[in-house]
C-alpha positions in Angstrom: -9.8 -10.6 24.8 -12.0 -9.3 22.1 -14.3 -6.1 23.0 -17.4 -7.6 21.2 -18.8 -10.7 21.9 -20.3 -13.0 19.4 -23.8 -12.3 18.8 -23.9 -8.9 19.8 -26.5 -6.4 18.6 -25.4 -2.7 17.9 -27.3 0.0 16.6 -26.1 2.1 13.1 -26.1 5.8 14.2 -28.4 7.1 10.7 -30.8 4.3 10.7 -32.6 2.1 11.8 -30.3 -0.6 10.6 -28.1 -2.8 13.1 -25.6 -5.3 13.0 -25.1 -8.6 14.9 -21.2 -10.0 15.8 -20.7 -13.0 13.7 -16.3 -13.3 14.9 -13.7 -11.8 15.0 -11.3 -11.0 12.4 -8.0 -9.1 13.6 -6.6 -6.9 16.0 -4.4 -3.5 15.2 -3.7 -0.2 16.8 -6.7 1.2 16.7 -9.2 -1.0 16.9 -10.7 -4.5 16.1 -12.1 -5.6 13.0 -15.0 -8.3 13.1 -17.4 -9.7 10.8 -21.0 -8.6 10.9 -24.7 -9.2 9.1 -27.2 -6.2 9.6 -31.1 -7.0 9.7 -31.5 -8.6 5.9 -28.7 -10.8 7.0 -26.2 -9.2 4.4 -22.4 -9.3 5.3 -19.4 -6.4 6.0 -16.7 -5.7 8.5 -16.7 -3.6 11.4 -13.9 -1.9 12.8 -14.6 -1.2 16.4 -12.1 1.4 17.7 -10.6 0.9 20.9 -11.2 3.8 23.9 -8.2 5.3 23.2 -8.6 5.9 19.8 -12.5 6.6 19.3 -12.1 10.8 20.1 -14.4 13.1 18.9 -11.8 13.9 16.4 -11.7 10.3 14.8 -15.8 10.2 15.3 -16.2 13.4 13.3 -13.5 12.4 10.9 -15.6 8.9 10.1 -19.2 10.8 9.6 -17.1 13.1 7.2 -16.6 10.1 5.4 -19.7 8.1 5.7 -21.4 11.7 3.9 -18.7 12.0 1.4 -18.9 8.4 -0.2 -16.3 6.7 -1.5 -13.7 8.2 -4.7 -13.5 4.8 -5.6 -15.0 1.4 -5.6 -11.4 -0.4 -4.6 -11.6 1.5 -1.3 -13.2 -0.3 1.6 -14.5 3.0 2.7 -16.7 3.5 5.7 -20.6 3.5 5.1 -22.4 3.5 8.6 -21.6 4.5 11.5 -22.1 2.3 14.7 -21.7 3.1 18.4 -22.2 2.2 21.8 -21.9 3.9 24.9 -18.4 5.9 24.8 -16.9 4.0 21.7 -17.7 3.4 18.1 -16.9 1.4 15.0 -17.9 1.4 11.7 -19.6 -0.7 8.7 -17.2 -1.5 5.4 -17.0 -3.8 3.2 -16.3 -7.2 4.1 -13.0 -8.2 2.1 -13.2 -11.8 0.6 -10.8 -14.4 1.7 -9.4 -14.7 -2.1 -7.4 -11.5 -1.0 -3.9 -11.5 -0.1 -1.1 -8.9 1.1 2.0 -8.1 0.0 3.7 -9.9 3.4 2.0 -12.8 1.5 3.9 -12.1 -1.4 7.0 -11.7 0.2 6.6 -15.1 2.0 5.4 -16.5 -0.6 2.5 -17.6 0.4 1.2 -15.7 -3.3 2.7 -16.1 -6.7 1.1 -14.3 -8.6 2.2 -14.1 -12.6 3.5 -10.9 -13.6 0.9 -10.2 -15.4 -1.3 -10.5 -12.7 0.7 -7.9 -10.9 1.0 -5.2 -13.8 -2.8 -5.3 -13.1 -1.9 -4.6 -9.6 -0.2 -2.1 -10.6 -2.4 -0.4 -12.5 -5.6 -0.6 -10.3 -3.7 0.5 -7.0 -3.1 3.4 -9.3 -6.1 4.0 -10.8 -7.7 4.1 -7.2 -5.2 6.5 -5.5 -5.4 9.0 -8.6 -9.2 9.2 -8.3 -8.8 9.8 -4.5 -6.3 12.4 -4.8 -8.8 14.0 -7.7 -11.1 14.5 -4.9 -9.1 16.3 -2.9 -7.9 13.8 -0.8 -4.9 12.7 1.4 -4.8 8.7 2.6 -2.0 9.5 5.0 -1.1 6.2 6.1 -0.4 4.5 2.6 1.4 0.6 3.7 1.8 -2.8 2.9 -0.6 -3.1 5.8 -3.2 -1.9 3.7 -3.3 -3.2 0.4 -4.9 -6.7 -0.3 -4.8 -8.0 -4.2 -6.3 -11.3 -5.9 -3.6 -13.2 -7.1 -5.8 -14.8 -10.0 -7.0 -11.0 -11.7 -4.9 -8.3 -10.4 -7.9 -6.6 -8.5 -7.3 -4.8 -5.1 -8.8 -3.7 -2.0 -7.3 -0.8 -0.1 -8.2 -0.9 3.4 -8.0 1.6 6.9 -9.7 4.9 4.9 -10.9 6.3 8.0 -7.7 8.2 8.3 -7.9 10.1 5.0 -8.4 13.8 5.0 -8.6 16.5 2.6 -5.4 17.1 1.4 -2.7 19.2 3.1 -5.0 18.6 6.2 -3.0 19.4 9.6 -5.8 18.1 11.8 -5.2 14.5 11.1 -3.8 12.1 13.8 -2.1 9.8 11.5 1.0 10.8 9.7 2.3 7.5 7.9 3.8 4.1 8.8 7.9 4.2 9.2 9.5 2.7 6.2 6.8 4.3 4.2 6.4 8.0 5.4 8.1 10.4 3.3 11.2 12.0 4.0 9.7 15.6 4.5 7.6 14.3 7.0 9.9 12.8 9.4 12.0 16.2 9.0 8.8 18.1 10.0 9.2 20.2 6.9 5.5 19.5 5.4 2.6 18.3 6.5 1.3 15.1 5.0 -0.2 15.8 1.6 -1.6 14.1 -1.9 2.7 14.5 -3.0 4.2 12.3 0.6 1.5 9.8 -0.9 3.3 9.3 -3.9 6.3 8.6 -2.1 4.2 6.0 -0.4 2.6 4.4 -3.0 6.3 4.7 -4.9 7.8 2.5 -2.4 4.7 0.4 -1.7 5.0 -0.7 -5.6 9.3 -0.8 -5.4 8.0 -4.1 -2.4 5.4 -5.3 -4.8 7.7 -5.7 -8.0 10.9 -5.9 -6.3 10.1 -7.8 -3.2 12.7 -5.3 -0.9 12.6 -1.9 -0.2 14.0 0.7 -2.3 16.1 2.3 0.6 17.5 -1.1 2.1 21.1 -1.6 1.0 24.3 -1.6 2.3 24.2 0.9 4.9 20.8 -1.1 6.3 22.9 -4.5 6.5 25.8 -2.6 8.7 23.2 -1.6 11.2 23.2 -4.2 14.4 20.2 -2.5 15.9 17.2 -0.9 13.6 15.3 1.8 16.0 13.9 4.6 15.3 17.2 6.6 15.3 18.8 4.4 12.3 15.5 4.5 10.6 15.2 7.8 10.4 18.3 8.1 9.1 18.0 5.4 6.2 14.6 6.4 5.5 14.6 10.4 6.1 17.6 12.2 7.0 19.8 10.6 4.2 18.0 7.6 2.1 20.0 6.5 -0.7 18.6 4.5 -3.2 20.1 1.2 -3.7 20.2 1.8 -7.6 21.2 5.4 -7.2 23.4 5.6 -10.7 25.6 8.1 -9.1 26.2 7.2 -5.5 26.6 3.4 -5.2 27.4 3.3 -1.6 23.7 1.7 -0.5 24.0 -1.0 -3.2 22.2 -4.1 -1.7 24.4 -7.1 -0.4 24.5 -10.5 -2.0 23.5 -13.2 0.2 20.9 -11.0 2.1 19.2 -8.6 0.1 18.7 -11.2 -2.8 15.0 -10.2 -4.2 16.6 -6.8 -4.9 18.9 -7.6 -7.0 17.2 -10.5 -8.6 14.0 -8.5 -9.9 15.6 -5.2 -10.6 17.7 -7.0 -13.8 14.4 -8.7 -15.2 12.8 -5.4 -15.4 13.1 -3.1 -18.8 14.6 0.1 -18.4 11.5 1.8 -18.6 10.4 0.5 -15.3 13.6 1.1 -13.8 14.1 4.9 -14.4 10.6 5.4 -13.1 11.8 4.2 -9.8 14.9 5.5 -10.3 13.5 8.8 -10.4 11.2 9.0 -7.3 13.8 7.5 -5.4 17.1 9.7 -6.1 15.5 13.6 -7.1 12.2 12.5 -6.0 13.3 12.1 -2.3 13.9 15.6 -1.5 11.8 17.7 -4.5 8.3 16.6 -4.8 8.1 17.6 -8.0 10.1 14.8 -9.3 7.6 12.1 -7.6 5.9 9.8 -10.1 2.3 10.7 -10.1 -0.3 8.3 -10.8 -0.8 8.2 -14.3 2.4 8.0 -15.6 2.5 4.6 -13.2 -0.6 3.6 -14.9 1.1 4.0 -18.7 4.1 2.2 -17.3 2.4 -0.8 -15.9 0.1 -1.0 -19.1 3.2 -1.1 -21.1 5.0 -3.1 -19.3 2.1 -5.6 -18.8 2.0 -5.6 -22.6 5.4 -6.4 -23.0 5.3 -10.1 -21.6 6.4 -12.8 -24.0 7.0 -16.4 -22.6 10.3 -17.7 -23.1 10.4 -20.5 -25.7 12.1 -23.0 -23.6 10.7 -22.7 -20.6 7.6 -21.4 -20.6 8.7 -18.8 -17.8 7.4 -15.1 -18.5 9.8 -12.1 -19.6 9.4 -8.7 -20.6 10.8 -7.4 -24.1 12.9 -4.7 -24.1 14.3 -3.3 -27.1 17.1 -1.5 -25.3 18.9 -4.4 -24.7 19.4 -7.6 -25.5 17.4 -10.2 -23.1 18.1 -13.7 -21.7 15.2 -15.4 -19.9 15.5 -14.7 -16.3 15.2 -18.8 -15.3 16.6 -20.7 -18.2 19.0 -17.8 -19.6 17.7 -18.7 -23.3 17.4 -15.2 -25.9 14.5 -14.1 -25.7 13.0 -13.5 -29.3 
C-alpha cells in the first residue's frame, strides 16, 4: 500500500511552497516516487523515502544537493525538500512518458535508429563529464537509471540523491551488482568519479550491444547466479567476452545472441574503445574510457551512418574493412 494518499498536502521545508499527491508512480528500495503539483498547480515527482531509508545522513545528503544545484540539465536532480513527521521526500523533475529505459530496449519495447542512439551516447556522456567536473561521484550508475527518447536521443538520468563529492566514504550507496566496478566489490577503493566510468562503460556496452560485456561462456555454465558467482564473473575474475587474448568467456550461440550480433556491425573504432575498458581497464583505472573520448567516438560513429542501397537498413562505414549490410548482406558503398 502506498505511504501517501491521493490528495495529500505536504509542506516544502525552504518555503512556503507545498505539494498536493496527484498518484503514484513506482516503488523501489528506498522509497516511492509519486506525481505532484505545488500551489500554481505546476507538475514534478516526489520521491518519498521509506523509514528506513530517510536518516539524517540521506536528509543532510539531499539539502547538500538542493543548495548545490544541478551540474547538468539531463539530471533530475533534487530541488525542494519535503517532509513530514519522521520521514521525507523530495521535489524533481517530473520525467515525461515519451521516456524509455534500456529494459525497454532490451525487450523491445523501443527501437530506436542508431542514430538516435549515438545521440544517446553522446548526451549520457556529456552529462556525466559535467558532473564529474564538479567534483562529483553518482555512485549507483544502472540501467535503472537512465531513461532516453527514442525519437531525439535525449536523456534523463534519474536517483541523484545518492551522489557525493567524489572519493566520498560517507555515502550509503556503493553501486548496483552487475555494474559496480571491480575494485569495489574487492574493497580495494572506495567509490570514486573512475568506478563511474566503469559504470557508465558497461551501461553503454547494454545500450549498443544489448548484453553485458562480462556475460559469456563462463556465465552460461553457471546453474545458479548468486552473489558468490557474481562476484566472481563481475569482480574477482571478469573476462571480457571480446578479450583478443583470452577467448575462454566468448558468448554462446543460441543464448547470448545480441552479443554477437551487434559487436560485428560495429567499426573497429567502437570496438577497441570497449575493448579497452573492459580487458586493461578492469583492473588499472587509468586505462578506463573517460567521457570525452566516448563523446568523439559516438559523434564519429553517429557520422558514419550510410543506408544500405537495397534495403534501406542503416550501417556504419568503416574503412578498415570491407562491409556487407548487416540485414540484406549487400556491399556497402
Amino acid at each position: 500500500m502506498p505511504s501517501l494518499l491521493i490528495g495529500e498536502k505536504l509542506k516544502s521545508k525552504y518555503d512556503k511552497n507545498y505539494f498536493v499527491v496527484i498518484r503514484f508512480i513506482a516503488s523501489g528500495a528506498q522509497g516511492e516516487v509519486y506525481e505532484v503539483t505545488d500551489k500554481k498547480n505546476r507538475t514534478f515527482a516526489l520521491k518519498w523515502y521509506f523509514k528506513h531509508s530517510a536518516t539524517d545522513h540521506q536528509k543532510r545528503q539531499i539539502e547538500r544537493l538542493v543548495d548545490r544545484g544541478s551540474p547538468d540539465g539531463r539530471f533530475l536532480w533534487p530541488v525542494e525538500l519535503v517532509v513530514r513527521n519522521d520521514t521525507f521526500g523530495y521535489i524533481m523533475r517530473l520525467r515525461p512518458s515519451t521516456y524509455k529505459g534500456i529494459v525497454d530496449l532490451m525487450k523491445r519495447k523501443a527501437v530506436p535508429t542508431f542514430r538516435t542512439l549515438c545521440s544517446v551516447g553522446i548526451n549520457l556522456s556529456e552529462a556525466f563529464r559535467s558532473l564529474h567536473s564538479s567534483g562529483l561521484c553518482y555512485r549507483d550508475v544502472s540501467f535503472n537509471n537512465l531513461f532516453f527518447d527514442p525519437s531525439d536521443g535525449n536523456v534523463m538520468i534519474c536517483d541523484t540523491d545518492n551522489v557525493t563529492v567524489n572519493m566520498d566514504t560517507h555515502g550509503g550507496i556503493i553501486g548496483t551488482p552487475r555494474f559496480i566496478a571491480p575494485e569495489i566489490v574487492t574493497q580495494r577503493k572506495a567509490p570514486s568519479t573512475y568506478t563511474d566510468l566503469h559504470s557508465i562503460a558497461v551501461l553503454l556496452f547494454y545500450l549498443f550491444m544489448s548484453h553485458h560485456p562480462l556475460e559469456g561462456a563462463i556465465e552460461a555454465e553457471i546453474a545458479c547466479l548468486d552473489m558468490t558467482a557474481m562476484s566472481e564473473i563481475y569482480s574477482y575474475n571478469p573476462i571480457f567476452i571480446w578479450d583478443e587474448e583470452n577467448t575462454s568467456n566468448r558468448p554462446v550461440g543460441g543464448y547470448q545472441d545480441n552479443a554477437i550480433i551487434f559487436w560485428n556491425i560495429y567499426p573497429q573504432f567502437i570496438r577497441d574503445l570497449f575493448h579497452r575498458t573492459f580487458t586493461k581497464g578492469l583492473f588499472d583505472i587509468n586505462h578506463r574510457v573517460v567521457e570525452l573520448l566516448w563523446i568523439d567516438a559516438f559523434t564519429r560513429l553517429k557520422d558514419s551512418i550510410v543506408n544500405c542501397e537495397d534495403c534501406l537498413c542503416e550501417n556504419f562505414a568503416d574503412f578498415s574493412r570491407p562491409r556487407n549490410c548487416w540485414n540484406c548482406n549487400s556491399p556497402i558503398v
